[in-house]
N, C-alpha and C positions, 0 to 999 in steps of 0.2 A: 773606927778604922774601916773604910768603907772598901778599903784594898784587899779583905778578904773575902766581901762576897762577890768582888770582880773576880778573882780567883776560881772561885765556888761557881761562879757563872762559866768562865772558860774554862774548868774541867768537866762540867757538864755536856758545854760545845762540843768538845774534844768525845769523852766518855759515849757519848749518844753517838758520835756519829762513827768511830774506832769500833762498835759493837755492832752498827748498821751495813758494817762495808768485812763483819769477820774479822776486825784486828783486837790479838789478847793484849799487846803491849808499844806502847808507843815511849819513843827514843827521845823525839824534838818535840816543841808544839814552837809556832810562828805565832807572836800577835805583834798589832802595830797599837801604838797607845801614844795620840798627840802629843804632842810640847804642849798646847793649850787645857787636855783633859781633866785635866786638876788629880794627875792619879799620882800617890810619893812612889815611883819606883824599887828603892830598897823595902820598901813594906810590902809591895804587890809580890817582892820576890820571895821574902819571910813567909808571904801568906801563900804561896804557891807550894813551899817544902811541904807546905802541914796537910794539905788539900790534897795533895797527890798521893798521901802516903795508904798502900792496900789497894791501890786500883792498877788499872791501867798503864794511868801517867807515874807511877812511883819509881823518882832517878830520873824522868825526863828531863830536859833542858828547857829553860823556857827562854826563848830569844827573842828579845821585845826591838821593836823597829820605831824609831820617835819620829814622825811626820814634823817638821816645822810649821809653827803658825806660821799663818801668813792673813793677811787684811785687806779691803777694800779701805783706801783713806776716802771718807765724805768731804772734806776740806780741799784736799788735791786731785783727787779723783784717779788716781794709783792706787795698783797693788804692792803693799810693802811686809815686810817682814815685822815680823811681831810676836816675840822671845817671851809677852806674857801678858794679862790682863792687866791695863792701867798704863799699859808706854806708849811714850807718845809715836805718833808716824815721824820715823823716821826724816824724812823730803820735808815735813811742811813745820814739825811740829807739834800739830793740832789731833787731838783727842778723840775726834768724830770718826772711832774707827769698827768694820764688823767684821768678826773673824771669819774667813772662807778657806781657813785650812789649818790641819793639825789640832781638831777637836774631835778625832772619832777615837773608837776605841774598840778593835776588832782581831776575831781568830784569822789570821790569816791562811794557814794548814798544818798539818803535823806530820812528821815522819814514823809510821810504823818502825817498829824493834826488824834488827835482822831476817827477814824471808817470814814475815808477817803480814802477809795482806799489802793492801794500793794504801798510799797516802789520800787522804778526805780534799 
């Protein structure tokens, strides 16, 4: 389950930079986590309760943002939509496609707790 050390990664994000800027407690955290990432969602969430708990983020929210793939088609030479690894392009059909969107996986920023310091 590789959903927990993304977790462990963006509590760290979050933790380092929440202690860099004076904040005890943060509210929200933002990340964006493609359609294409290969990350399961309800696990990223499961492994985020257990990561958070005693710090900082403990009760945060964690409000993930899913970027659409999207693809360069080599075949038609169009950008098309592309909901996962292995479908075809849309327009032509054909296979020959490279993802140019909705593969990152990134903190976006967090909301400090009530009259706790700036957001990161």
């Amino acid at each position: 389950m590789h959903e927990l050390s993304i977790a462990e990664g963006i509590i760290e994000i979050v933790e380092r930079n929440a202690a860099a800027n004076g904040i005890r407690r943060v509210s929200e955290v933002r990340i964006a986590v493609g359609e294409l990432a290969g990350v399961d969602i309800p696990s990223l969430e499961f492994a985020w309760k257990s990561v958070t708990r005693g710090g900082a983020a403990e009760g945060a929210a964690l409000v993930i943002e899913r970027p659409r793939g999207v693809a360069w088609c080599l075949d038609c030479s169009k950008t098309v939509p592309l909901p996962r690894y292995g479908s075809p392009c849309p327009l032509c059909g054909g296979f020959h496609l490279a993802a140019t969107g909705g593969t990152e996986m990134r903190v976006i920023d967090f909301v400090p707790a009530d009259g706790d310091g700036l957001s990161a």
